[in-house]
N, C-alpha and C positions, 0 to 999 in steps of 0.2 A: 739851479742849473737847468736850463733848458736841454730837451733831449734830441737827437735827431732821428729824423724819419725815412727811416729805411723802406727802398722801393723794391719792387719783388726780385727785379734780377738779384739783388744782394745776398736774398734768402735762397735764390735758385742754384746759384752758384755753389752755397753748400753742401750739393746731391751733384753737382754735375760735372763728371768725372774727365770732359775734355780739356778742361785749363786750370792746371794744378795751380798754377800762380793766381788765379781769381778766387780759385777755391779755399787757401791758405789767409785770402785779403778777406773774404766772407767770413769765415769761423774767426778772424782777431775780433771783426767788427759786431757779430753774433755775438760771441762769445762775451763782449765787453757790454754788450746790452743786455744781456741779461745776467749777469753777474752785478754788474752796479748801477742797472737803471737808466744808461744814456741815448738808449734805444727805444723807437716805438712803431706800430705801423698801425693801418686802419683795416677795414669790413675790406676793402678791395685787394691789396696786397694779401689777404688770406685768401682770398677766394681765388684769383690769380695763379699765387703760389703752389695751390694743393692742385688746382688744372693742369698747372705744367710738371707737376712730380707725379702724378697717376695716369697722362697720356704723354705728355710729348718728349721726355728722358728718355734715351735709348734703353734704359733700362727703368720702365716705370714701377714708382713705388704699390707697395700690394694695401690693400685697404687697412690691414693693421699695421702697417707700418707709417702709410700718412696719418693715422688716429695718433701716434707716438708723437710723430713732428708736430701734428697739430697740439697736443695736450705740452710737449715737451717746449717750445721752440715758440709757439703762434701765437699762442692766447696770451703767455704771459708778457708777450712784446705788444699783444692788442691795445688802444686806447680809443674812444669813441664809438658813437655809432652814427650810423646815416640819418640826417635831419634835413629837415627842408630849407634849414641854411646854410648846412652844407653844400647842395643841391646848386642853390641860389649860389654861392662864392664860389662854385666849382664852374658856372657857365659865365659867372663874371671874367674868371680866370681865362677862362677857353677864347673870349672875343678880346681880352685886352692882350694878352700874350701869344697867341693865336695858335696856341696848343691843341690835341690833340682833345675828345671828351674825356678819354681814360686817364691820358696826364692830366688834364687838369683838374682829373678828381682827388686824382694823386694829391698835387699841389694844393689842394682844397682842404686836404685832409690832415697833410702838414700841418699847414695853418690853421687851422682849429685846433691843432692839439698844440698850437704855440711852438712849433720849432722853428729854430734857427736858420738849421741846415737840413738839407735831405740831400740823403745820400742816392746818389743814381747813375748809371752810364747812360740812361735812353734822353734824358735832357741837357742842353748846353753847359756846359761845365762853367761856373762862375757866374752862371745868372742868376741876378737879382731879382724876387719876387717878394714885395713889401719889405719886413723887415728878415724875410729868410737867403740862404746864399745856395744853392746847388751844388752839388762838388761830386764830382764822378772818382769815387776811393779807386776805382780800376785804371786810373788814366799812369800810362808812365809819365815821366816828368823830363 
């Protein structure tokens, strides 16, 4: 079974006290990647995530407590590291779908680690990228 690749809002969400209902949709989907493995993220959704929990939270986390998340929550959902084919499929990415650098690292990063799905709000909901699909778990329906 292939895993999906969780983009940082998903992880953010979990500390971010203004929308209970995204917060509740992040700990299922947490929660379920790391209990049986169907979650992963890369080098960039760490570094991201711990930027946004130590400055820009209304209420930013303190250095031993992002060491928790990080030890608790980051590493064991980490898969890969940055290579210079990544690099290379993350700028291929950027000029064929005309994304963003940091999405398309995102998407780069997916794809190396072979998911299907990445989960995200900040990209089109339902788009195809090779053999993966997009799907924004926050989207009402």
């Amino acid at each position: 079974m292939s895993a999906d690749f969780l983009d940082t809002n998903v992880l953010v969400y979990l500390f971010d006290e203004t929308d209970a209902r995204k917060r509740t949709i992040a700990e299922r989907i947490v929660g379920e990647a790391l209990a049986e493995g169907t979650g992963c993220i890369g080098h960039q959704v760490i570094q991201e995530t711990l930027n946004v929990l130590t400055r820009k939270l209304a209420r930013p986390a303190d250095p031993d407590s992002a060491q928790r998340i990080l030890e608790a929550i980051l590493l064991p959902l980490w898969r890969g590291v940055p290579t210079a084919a990544l690099y290379r499929r993350g700028l291929t990415v950027q000029a064929r779908w005309k994304l963003s650098f940091h999405d398309a690292m995102i998407v780069a990063a997916a794809l190396e680690a072979g998911c299907t799905r990445l989960l995200s709000e900040d990209l089109q909901h339902g788009l195809r990228i090779d053999a993966m699909r997009v799907e924004n778990p926050f989207r009402r329906s």
